[in-house]
MIRO-106181 format. One record per residue (C-alpha): residue number from 1; residue in three letters; x, y, z. Coordinates in steps of 0.001 Angstrom, whole numbers, plus 524288, in hexadecimal, padded with zeros to 5 digits. Layout:
<nodes>
NUM  ALA  X  Y  Z
...
</nodes>
This chain:
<nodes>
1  UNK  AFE02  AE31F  CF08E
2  UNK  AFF86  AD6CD  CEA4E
3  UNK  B0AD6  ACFB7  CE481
4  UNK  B0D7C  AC628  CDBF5
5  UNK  B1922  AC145  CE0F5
6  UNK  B219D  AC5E2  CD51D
7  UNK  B2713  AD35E  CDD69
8  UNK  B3538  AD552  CDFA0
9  UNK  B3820  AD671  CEE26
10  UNK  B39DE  AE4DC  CF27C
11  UNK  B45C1  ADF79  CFBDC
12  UNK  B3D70  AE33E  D083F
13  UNK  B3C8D  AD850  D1444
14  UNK  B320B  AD1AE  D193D
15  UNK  B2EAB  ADC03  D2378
16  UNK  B26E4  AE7E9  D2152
17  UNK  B2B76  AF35B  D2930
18  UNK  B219A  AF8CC  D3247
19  UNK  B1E4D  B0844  D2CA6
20  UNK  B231B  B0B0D  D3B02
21  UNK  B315C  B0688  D369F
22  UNK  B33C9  B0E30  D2B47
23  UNK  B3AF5  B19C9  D33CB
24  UNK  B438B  B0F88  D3A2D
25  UNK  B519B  B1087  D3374
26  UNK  B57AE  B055C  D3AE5
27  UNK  B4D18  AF987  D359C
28  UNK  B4D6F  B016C  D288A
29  UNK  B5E0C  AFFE8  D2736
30  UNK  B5BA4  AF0F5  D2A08
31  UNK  B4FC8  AEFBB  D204E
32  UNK  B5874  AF4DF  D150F
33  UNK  B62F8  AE8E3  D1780
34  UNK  B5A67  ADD56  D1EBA
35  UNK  B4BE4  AD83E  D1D0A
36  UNK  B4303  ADF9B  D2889
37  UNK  B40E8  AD179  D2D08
38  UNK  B4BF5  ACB82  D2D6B
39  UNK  B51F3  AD730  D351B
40  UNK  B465B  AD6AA  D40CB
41  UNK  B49BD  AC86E  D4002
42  UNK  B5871  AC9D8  D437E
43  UNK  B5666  AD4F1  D4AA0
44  UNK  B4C39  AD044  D545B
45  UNK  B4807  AD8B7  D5FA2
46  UNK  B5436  AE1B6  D5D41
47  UNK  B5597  AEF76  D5302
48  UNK  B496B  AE9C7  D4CE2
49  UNK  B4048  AE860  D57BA
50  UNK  B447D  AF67B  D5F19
51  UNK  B4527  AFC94  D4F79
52  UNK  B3484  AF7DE  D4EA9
53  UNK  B333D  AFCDA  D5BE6
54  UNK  B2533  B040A  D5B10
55  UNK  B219A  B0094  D4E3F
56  UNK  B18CA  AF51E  D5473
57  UNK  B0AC3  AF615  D5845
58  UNK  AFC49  AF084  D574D
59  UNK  AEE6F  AF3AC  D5615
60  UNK  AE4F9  AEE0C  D5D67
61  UNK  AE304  AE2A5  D5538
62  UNK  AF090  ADF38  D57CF
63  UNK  AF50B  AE400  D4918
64  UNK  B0097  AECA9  D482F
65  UNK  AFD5D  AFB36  D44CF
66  UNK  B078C  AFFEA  D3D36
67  UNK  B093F  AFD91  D2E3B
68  UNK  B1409  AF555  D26C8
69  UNK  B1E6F  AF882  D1AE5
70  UNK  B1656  AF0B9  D1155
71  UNK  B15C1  AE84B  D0A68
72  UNK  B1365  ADC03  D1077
73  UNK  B178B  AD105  D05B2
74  UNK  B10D2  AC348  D05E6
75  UNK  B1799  AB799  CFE03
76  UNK  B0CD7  AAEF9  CFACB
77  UNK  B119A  AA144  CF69C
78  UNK  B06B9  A9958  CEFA9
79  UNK  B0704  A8E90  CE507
80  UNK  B0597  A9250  CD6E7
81  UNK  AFBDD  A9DD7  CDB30
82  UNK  AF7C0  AA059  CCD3C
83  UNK  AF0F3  A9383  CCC5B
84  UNK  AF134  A8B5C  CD6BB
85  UNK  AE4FD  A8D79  CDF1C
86  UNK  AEAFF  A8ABF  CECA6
87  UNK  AF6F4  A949F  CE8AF
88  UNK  AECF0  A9FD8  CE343
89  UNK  AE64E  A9F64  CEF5C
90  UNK  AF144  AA354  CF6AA
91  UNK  AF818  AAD4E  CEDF9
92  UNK  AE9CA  AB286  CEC78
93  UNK  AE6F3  AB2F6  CFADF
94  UNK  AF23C  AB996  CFFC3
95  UNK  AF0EA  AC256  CF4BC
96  UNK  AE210  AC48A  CF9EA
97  UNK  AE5EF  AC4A4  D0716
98  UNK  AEF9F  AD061  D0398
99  UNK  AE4B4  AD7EC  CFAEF
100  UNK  ADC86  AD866  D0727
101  UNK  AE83D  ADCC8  D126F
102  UNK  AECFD  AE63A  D06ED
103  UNK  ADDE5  AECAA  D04A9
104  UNK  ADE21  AEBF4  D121E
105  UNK  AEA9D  AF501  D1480
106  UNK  AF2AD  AEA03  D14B4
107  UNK  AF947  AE5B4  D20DF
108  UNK  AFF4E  AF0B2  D29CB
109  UNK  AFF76  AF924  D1E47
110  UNK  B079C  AF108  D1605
111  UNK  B01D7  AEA58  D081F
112  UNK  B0257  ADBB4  D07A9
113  UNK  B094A  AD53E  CF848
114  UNK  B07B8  AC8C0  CF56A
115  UNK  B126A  AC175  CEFA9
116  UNK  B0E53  AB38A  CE983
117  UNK  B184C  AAA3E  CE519
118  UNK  B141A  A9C83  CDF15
119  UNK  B1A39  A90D5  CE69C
120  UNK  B1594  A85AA  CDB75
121  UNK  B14DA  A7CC6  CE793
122  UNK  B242F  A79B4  CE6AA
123  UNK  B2C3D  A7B98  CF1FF
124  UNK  B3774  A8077  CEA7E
125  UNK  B2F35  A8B16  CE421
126  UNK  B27BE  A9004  CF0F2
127  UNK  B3575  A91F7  CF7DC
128  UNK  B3AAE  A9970  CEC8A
129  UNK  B2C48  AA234  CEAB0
130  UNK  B2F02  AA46A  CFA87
131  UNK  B3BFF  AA99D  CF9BF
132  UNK  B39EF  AB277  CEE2B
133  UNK  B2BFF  AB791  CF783
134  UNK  B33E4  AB796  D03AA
135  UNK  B4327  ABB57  D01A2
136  UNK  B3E62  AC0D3  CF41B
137  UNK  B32D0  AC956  CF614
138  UNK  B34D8  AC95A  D05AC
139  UNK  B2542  AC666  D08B7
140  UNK  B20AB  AC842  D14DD
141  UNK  B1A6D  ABAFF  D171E
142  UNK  B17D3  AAEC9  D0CE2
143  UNK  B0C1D  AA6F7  D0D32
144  UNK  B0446  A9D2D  D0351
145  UNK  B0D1D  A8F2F  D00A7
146  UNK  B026B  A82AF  CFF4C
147  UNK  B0B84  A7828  CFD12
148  UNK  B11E9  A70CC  D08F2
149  UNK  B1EDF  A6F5C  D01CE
150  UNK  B2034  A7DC1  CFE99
151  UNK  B1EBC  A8243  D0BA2
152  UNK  B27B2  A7904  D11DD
153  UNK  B3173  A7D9E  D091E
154  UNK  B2FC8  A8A9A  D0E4A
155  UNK  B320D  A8B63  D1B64
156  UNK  B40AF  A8C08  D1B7D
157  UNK  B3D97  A97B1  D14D7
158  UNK  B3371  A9CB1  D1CC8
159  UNK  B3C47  A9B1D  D27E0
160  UNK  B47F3  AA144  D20BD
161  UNK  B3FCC  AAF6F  D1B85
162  UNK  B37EF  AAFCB  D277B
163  UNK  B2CA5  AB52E  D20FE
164  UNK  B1FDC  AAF7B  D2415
165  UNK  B1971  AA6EC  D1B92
166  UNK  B09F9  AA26D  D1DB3
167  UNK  B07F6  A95E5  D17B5
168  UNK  AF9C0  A9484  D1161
169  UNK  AF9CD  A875C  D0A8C
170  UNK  B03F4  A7CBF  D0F0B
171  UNK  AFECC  A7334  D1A03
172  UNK  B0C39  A6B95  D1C7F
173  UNK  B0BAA  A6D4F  D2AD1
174  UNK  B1CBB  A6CF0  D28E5
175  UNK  B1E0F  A7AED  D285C
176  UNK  B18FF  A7D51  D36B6
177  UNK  B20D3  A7353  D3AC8
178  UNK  B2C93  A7B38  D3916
179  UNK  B260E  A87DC  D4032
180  UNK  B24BB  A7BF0  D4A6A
181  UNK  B328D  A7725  D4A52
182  UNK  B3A1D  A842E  D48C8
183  UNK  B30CA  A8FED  D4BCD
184  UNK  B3AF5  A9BC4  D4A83
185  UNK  B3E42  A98D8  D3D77
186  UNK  B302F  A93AD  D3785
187  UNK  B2840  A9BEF  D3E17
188  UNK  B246B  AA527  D3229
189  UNK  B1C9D  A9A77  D2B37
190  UNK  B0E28  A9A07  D2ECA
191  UNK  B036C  A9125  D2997
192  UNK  AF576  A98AF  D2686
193  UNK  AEFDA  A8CB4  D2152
194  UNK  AEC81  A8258  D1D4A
195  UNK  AEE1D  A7C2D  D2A3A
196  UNK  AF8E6  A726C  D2A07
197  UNK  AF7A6  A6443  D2434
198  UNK  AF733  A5E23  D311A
199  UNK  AEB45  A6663  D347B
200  UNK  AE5C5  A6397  D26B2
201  UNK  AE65B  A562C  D29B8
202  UNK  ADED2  A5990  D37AA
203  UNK  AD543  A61BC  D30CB
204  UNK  AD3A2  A55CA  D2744
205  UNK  AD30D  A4D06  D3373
206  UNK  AC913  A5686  D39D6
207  UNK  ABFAE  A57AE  D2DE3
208  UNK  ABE54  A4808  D2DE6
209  UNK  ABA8E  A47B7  D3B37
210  UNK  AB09A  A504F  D3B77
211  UNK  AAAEE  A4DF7  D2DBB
212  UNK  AAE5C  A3FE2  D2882
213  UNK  AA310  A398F  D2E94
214  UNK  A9947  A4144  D28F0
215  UNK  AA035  A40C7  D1CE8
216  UNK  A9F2C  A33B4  D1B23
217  UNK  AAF9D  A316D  D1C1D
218  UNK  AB1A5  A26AC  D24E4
219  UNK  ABD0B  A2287  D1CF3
220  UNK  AC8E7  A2980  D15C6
221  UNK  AD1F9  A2980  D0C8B
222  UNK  ADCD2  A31EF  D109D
223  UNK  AE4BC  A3779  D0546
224  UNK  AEF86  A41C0  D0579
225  UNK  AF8DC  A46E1  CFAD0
226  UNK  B05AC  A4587  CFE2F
227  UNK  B0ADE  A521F  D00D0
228  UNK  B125E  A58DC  D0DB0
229  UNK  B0591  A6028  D11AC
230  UNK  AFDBF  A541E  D1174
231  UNK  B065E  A4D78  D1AD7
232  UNK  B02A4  A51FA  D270F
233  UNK  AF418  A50E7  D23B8
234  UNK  AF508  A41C2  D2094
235  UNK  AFCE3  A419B  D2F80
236  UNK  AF106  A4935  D34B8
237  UNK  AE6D4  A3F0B  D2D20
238  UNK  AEC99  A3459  D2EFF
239  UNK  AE712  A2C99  D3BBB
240  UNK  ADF70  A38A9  D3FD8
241  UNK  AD358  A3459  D357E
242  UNK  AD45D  A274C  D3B9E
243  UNK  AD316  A2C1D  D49B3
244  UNK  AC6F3  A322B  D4519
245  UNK  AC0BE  A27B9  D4144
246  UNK  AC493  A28B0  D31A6
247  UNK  AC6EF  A1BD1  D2ADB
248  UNK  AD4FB  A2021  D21BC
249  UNK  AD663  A1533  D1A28
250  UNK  ADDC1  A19E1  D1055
251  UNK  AE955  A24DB  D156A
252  UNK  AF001  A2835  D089B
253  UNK  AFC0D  A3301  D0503
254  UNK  AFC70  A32BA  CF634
255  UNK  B069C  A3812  CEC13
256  UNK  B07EA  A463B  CEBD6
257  UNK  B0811  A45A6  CDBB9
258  UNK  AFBC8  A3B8D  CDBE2
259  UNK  AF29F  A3F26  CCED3
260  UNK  AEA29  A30E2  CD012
261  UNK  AE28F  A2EB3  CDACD
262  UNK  ADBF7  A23AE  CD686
263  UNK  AE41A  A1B79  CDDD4
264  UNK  AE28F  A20CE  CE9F1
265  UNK  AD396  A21AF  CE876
266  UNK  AD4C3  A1321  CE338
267  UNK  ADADF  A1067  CF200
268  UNK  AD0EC  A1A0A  CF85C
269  UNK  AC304  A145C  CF2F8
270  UNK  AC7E8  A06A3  CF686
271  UNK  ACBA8  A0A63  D03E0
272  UNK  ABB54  A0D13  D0641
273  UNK  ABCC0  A1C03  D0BD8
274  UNK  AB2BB  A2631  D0B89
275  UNK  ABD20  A313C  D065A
276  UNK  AC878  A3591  D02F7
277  UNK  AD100  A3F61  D0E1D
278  UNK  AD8C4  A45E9  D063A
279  UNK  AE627  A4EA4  D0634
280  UNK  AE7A1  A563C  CFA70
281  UNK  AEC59  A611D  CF52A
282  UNK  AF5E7  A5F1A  CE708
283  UNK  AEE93  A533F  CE2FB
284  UNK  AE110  A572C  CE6D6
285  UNK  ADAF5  A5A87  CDB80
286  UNK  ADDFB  A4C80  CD4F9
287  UNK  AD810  A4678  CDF77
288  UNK  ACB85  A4C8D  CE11B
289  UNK  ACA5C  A4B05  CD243
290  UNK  ACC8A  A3E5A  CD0D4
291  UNK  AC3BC  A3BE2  CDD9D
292  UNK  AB811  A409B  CD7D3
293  UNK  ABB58  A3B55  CCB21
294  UNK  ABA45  A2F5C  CCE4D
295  UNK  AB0E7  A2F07  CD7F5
296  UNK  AB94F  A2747  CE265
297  UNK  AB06E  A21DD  CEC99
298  UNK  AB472  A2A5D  CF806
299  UNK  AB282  A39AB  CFDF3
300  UNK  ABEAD  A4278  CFBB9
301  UNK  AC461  A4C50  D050E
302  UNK  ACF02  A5100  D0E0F
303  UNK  AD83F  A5DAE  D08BD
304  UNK  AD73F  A6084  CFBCA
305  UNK  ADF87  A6D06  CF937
306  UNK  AD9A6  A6D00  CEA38
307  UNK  ACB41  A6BE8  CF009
308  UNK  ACC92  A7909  CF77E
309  UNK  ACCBF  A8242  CEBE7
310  UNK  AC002  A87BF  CEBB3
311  UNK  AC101  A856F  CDBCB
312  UNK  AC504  A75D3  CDD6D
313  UNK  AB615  A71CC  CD73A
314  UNK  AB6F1  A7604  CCA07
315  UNK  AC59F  A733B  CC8E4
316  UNK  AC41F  A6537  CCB13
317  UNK  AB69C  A65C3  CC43F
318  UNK  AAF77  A62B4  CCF8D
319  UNK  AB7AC  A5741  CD359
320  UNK  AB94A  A5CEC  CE0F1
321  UNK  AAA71  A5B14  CE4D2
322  UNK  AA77A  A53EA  CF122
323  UNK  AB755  A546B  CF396
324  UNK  AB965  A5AC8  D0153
325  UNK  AC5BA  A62E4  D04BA
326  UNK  ACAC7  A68E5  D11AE
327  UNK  ACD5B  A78C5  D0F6D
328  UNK  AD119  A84CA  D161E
329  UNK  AC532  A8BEB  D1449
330  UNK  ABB98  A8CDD  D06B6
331  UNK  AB6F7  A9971  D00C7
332  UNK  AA9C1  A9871  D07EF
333  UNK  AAF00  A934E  D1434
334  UNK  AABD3  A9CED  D1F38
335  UNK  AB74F  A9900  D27DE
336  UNK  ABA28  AA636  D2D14
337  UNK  AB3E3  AB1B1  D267F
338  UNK  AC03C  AB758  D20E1
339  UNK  ABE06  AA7EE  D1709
340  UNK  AB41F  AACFF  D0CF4
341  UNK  AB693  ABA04  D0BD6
342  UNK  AC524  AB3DF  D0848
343  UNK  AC105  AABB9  CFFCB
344  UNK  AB88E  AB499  CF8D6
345  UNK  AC1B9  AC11E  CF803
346  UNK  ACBBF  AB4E3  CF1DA
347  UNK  AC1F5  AB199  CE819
348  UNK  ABE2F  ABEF5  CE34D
349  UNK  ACEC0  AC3DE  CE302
350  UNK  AD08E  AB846  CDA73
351  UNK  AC465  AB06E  CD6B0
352  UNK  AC463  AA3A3  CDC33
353  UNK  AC44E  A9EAA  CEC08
354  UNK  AD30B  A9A17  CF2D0
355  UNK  AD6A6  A8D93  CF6BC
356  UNK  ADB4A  A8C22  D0568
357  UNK  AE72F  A91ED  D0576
358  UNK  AE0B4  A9F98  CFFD8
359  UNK  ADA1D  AA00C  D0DE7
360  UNK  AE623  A9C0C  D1456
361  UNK  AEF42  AA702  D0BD4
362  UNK  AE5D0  AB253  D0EE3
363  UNK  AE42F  AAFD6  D1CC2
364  UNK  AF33C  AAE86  D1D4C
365  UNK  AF485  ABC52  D185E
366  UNK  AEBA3  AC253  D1F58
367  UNK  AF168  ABAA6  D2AC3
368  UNK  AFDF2  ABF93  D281E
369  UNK  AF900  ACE38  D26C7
370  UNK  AF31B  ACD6D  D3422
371  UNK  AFF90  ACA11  D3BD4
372  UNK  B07C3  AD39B  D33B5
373  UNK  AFCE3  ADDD0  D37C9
374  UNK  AFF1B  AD7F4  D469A
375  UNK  B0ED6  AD774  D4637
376  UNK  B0E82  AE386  D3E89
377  UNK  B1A87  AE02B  D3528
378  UNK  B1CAA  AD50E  D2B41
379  UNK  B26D2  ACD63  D3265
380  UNK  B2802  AC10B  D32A5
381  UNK  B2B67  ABEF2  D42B7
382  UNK  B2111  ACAEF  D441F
383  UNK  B15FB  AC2B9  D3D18
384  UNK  B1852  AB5C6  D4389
385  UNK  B125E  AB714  D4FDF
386  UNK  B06C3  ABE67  D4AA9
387  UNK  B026A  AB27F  D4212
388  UNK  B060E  AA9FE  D4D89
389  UNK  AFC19  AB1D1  D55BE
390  UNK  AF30E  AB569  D4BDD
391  UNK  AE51E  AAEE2  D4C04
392  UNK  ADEE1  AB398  D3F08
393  UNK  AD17F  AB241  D390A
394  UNK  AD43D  AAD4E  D2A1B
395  UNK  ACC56  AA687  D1E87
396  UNK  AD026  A98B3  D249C
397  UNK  ACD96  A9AD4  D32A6
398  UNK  AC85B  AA391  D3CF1
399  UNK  AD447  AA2CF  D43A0
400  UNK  AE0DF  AA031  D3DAF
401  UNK  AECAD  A9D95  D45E8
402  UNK  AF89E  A983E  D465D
403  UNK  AFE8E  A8E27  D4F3D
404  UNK  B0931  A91DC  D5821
405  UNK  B1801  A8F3B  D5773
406  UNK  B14F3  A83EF  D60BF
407  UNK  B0B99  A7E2C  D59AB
408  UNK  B0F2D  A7136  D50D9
409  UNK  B0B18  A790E  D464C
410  UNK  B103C  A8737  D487C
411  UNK  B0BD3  A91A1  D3F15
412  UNK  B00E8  A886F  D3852
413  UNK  AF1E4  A8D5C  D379A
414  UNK  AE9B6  A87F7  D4351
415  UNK  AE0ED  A7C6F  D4085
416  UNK  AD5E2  A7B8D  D46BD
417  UNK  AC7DE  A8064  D461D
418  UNK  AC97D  A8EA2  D4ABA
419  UNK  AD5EA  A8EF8  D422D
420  UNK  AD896  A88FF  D3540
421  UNK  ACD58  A7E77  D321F
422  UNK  ACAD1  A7A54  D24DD
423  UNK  ABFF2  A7868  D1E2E
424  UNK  ABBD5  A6D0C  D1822
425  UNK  AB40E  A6EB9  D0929
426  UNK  AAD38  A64B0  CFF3E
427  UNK  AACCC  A69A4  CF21D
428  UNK  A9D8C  A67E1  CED24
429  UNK  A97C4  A6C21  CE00D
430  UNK  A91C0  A78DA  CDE9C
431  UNK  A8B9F  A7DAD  CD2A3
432  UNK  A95F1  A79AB  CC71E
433  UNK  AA092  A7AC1  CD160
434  UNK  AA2BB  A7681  CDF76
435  UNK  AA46C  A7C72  CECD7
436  UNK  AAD92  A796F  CF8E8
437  UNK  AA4C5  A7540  D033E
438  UNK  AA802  A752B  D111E
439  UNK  AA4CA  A6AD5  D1836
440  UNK  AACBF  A6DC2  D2584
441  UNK  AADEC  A7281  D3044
442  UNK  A9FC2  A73C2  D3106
443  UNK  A9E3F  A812A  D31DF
444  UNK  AA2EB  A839E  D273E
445  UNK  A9B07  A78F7  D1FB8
446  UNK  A92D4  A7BDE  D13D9
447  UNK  A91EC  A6DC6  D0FD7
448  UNK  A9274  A6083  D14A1
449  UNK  A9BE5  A5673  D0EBB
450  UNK  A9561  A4F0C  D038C
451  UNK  A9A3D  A4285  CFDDA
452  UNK  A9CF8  A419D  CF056
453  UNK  A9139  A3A51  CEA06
454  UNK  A99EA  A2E9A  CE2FA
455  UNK  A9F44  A29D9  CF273
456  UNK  A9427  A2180  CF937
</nodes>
């Protein structure tokens, strides 16, 4: 069942009640005056623990075999869903994601609804949409959030309801710095994807190692927006590029409201390089446009959050050809073979491919339904050490994990080849439209970079 986040809260805690439970008069009397949660959270190992005494147990697949007291309620958090792309594709993929567990049975019996509040990328309104999903309608666990800002904002909050939230879209690498610095209290916020801006900037420092050469890109331009995710991606860049043999002549942060880019492209055709690296996201699209526009002397890649809609061609009229963009995974990207069939079940439900954090959302679901099937109960300190454990085949990787509680980065996606590895695209004309490319890692390939045919 599906919901579109304008239900009144039925009261009820975050916990489901185990069907094994029902008969037991002591957890009932508390139920009626405390949230199930918070009472197994005060009461630790005492009434609680002897009062669920035989209601445990697995299967062989390490799942729990009884059934829950549905429903389980998912808060989805996403930027102006009802037209932005990046926020439809993860109100639409959760919503997916739930479609399939629900036709499925659902998860220990229990239906999944979907609750989707719109976060307009302001801090103020994201905490205000999660209190009204969490203290409001009492969810089970929040996911979705893209912009840095917004989830910082948050985790007070996350801390305070101690309801899981799976973050599919911010890269600030912040949040898991908490989980670092005070683990007890943090510990309910996990990162599905993207990986974190430092290892964007590693993945961006990995991609020019192997592929600049034959690319022609013995020189760059490196140019970020000037945003909190971006931050620890210029750290990452910055000497790395050099080390590799990368002449960085010009190393620029630029205004987060910047509209004109002549400027900058005056500075970056007179400086001689072979491309552009770029960091973009809010002020992508007037970039690329004015780019190809004008025809400026020079290649033009890096992370281009615009770029990665599999739609970007004809929105920009083509401007985006021979433009090159790190991603997640594309809609023809065989990553892991749970990627297409994604991609395609997306496109069908609602007629047009996600962007990356679609992927990321759906896989967080269904991520989510496996260790509630594997803790056998919806709460919170229940569900923690599954996803800690948990090494899960999803549309972005063949094995998706998390790092430990000792890690740097606790509770962030692993980077790496066997984990999360993006995928790196050039958008090329097809027909009257144009197709994402990839170009790397090379097994992935179905072209090779070409330059664009106005840069000798």
């Amino acid at each position: 069942m599906l919901n579109d986040g304008n239900a009144n809260s039925d009261g009820g805690g975050n916990g489901r009640k185990l069907a094994c439970e029902q008969n037991n008069d002591k957890i009932s009397e508390v139920d009626s005056v405390f949230d199930r949660r918070r009472f197994l959270q005060v009461a630790g190992t005492g009434v609680a623990a002897t009062s669920l005494a035989g209601c445990t147990g697995s299967t062989k697949s390490g799942e729990a075999s009884q059934q829950l007291q549905g429903p389980i309620k998912i808060g989805v958090l996403a930027p102006e869903p009802g037209n932005n792309p990046i926020g439809a594709s993860i109100a639409n993929s959760a919503k997916l994601a739930a479609k399939q567990l629900n036709d499925g049975g659902g998860v220990l019996g229990a239906n999944v609804e979907v609750s989707v509040k719109d976060t307009k990328e302001d801090p103020a309104t994201g905490q205000r949409k999660y209190q009204e999903l969490t203290v409001g309608q009492q969810v089970d666990l929040t996911t979705g959030v893209f912009t840095s800002e917004v989830m910082l904002n948050l985790m007070s909050s996350i801390a305070q309801q101690r309801t899981l939230h799976l973050n599919t879209g911010a890269a600030s690498p912040e949040t898991s710095r908490k989980v670092a610095q005070d683990y007890e209290r943090f510990k309910y916020y996990f990162r599905t994807g993207p990986v974190n801006s430092h290892y964007l900037g590693q993945n961006m420092v990995d991609f020019a190692t192997a592929n600049f050469e034959s690319m022609g890109w013995d020189s760059v331009a490196v140019l970020a927006e000037d945003y909190t995710w971006t931050e620890p991606i210029s750290e990452a860049l910055n000497g790395a590029l050099g080390e590799a043999g990368i002449d960085v002549p010009v190393n620029k942060r630029y205004a987060s409201g910047t509209e004109n880019f002549s400027p900058i492209y005056d500075e970056v055709a007179n400086a001689g390089v072979d491309a552009a690296y770029v960091v973009m996201a809010h002020t992508g699209t007037s970039a690329v446009v004015q780019w190809a526009k004008q025809q400026r002397p020079f290649g033009f890649g890096g992370i281009h959050v615009p770029m990665q809609l599999p739609s970007y061609y004809g929105s920009v009229n083509g401007a985006c050809r021979y433009a090159v963009t790190q991603n997640s995974a594309t809609p023809n990207s065989e990553i892991t073979k749970k990627t297409v069939p994604y991609a395609n079940a997306y496109q069908k439900a609602y007629g047009k491919y996600p962007v990356y954090t679609g992927y990321i959302t759906f896989d967080a679901v269904k991520m989510y339904a496996k260790a509630v099937k594997q803790a056998g109960s919806t709460e919170s300190d229940q569900v923690v050490p599954e996803l800690e454990n948990m090494s899960y085949t999803g549309t972005t990787a063949e094995a998706l994990e998390y790092y430990g509680k000792d890690h740097r980065y606790p509770h962030d996606v692993k980077y790496g080849k066997k984990h999360a590895w993006p995928v790196w695209l050039q958008w090329r004309k097809s027909g009257e439209s144009g197709n994402q490319e990839v170009i790397w890692p090379e097994n992935l390939a179905t072209e090779q970079y070409q330059s664009p045919p106005w840069v000798n």
